[in-house]
C-alpha positions in Angstrom: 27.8 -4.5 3.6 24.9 -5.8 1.7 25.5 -9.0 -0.5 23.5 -9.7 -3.9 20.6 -12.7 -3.3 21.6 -14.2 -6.6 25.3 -14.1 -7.2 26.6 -13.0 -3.6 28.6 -10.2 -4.3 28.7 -7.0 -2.5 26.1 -4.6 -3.3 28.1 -1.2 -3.3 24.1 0.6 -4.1 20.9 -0.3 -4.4 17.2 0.5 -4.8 15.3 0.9 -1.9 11.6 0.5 -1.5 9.2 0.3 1.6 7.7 -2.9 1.8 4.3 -2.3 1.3 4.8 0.1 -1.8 6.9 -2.3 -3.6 3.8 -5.3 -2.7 1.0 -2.4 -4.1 2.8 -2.4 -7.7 3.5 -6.3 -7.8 -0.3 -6.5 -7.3 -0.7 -3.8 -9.7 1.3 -5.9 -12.7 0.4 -8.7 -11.7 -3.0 -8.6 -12.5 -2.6 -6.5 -15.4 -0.3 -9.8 -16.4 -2.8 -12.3 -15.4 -5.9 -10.6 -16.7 -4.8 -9.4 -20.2 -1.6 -11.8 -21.2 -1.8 -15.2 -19.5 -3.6 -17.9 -21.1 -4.2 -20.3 -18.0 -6.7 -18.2 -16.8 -9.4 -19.0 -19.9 -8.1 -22.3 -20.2 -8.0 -23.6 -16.7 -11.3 -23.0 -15.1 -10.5 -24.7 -12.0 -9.6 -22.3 -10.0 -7.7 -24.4 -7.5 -6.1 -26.3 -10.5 -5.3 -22.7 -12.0 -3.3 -21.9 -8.9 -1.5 -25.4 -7.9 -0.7 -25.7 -11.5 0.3 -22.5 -13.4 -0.1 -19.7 -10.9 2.3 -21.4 -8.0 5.1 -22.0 -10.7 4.9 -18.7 -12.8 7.9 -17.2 -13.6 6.6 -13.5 -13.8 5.3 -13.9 -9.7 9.4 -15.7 -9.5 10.7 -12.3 -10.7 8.8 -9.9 -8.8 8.8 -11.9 -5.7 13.0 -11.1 -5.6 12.5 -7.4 -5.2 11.1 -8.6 -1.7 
């Protein structure tokens, strides 16, 4: 049986998505996220800078990336 990523208990049910839709929505939100809400983006005009410092270590890309 299936055991949770996080706490390690068994996962009686759970959602289940193909691969590639699941990646299609985190895109989706993602940049709706990163266009509209984030601040780096306008700050940071690097864009290298923008990703080694804010983008790698954003929590919101964290949360979707443990639906994977």
């Amino acid at each position: 049986m299936a055991k949770c990523k996080i706490c390690g208990k068994t996962v009686v049910t759970a959602h289940v998505f193909h691969r590639e839709c699941w990646q299609d929505e985190v895109e989706k939100l993602a940049q709706v996220f990163c266009d509209d809400y984030c601040r780096w983006p306008r700050e940071c005009p690097n864009q290298d800078e923008l990703e080694d410092k804010h983008c790698d270590s954003c929590d919101l890309i964290r949360v979707l990336n443990l639906g994977l």
